[in-house]
N, C-alpha and C positions, 0 to 999 in steps of 0.2 A: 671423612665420615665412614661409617663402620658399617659391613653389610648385616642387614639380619635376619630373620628365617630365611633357609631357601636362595640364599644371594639377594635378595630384595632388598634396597637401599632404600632408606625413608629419605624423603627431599623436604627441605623446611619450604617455608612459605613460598619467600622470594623467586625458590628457582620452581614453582608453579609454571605451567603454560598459560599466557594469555587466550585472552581470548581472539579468535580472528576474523570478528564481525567490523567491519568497517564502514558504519552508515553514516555517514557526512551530517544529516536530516535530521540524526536524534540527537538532541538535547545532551550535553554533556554532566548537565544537572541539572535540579531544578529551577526554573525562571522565580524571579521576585512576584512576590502575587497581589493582587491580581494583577490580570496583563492583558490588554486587546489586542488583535490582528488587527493590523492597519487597512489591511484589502478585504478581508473578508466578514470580519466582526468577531470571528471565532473569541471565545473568553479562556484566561488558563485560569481556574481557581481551582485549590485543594488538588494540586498534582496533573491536572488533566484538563484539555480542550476540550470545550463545548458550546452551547448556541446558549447559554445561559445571560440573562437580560445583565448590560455594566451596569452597576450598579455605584458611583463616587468614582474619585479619580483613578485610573490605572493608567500602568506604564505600556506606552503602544509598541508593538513591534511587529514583526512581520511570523508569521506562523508557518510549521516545516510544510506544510499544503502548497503553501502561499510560495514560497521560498522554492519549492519546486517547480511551480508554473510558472515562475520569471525567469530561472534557471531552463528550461525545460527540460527535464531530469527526469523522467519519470522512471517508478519503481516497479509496474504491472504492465504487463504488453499481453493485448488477446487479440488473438486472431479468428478473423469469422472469416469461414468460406463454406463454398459449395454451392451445388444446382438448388436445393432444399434454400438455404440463406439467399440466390439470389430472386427464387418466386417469393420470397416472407419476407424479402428486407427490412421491410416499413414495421413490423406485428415483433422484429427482432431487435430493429434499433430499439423501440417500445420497453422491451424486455429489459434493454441495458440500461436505458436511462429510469426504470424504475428500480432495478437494482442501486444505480446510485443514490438515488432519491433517499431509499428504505434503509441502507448504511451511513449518508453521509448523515441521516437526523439524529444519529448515536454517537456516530463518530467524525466530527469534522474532516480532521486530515484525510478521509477518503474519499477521493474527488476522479472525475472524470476528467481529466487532463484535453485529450483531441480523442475524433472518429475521426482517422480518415483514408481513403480507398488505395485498398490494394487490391495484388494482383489475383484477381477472383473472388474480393470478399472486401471485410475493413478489418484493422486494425483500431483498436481502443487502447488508449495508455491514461494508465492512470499514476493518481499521487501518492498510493497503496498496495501492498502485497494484497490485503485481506478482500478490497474491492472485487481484485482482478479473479481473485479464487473465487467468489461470490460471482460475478458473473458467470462463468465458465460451467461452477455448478448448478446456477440455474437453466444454461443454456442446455445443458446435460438432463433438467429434469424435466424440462418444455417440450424439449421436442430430441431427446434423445442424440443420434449422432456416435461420431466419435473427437473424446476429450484426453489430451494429454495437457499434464503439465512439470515444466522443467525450472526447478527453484536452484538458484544461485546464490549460496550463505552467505558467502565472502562479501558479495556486493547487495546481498538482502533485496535480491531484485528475482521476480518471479514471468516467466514467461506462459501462454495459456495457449492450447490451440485447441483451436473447437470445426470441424468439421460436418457437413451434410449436404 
């Protein structure tokens, strides 16, 4: 191959870099449609999961939600601590479980997986990046604090820590 402006070698397709997301959960393509979740009822039509009523026969299977919580595999880890979280516990859990509530009516596969106690606070793991960021940000908008959060591409898994 020949360089051209500048030394700059044009590369044909093939020797492109992949990409280096590796989420086991996502669909390699699209499912036969329609399709129900076996556990949870989730529907796939027209591309995408939802609570949409089945409607005639569909092919059952098991959904990537679903498929994580038999696995326990989760994708979103938050951590809640502090003196603030443990006088609000009850008013914070509140918080989280209506954050799930509020995403998973849109989006099935975001689910709250476990709460449960660590060392000065809980952890939450869920069966989504977007959840986990959704909590975090509203813990941040409730009652302020300090929020970090550490996203890992490779394994498309998101960590959240929320402190007060």
């Amino acid at each position: 191959m020949k360089a051209g402006r500048g030394g700059f070698r044009m590369l044909r397709r093939e020797q492109l870099l992949q990409e280096t997301v590796h989420d086991t959960y996502k669909l390699p393509r699209k499912l036969a449609e329609p399709a129900r979740c076996r556990d949870c009822g989730a529907v796939y039509r027209d591309g995408r999961w939802s609570w949409a009523s089945p409607g005639g026969p569909m092919k059952e299977l098991l959904c990537p939600a679903c498929q994580r919580l038999r696995d326990d595999f989760p994708a979103g880890f938050v951590s809640v601590s502090g003196e603030f979280f443990a006088q609000h516990r009850d008013e914070i859990l509140a918080l989280v479980r209506h954050c799930e509530e509020t995403e998973k009516r849109g989006h099935p596969l975001e689910r709250i997986m476990k709460i449960t106690d660590d060392a000065g606070g809980v952890r939450v793991t869920t069966t989504g990046i977007h959840l986990a960021r959704r909590i975090g940000d509203a813990l941040e908008d409730g009652y302020k604090g300090s929020l970090e959060f550490h996203y890992n591409k490779e394994e498309q898994l998101l960590r959240v820590a929320w402190r007060r």
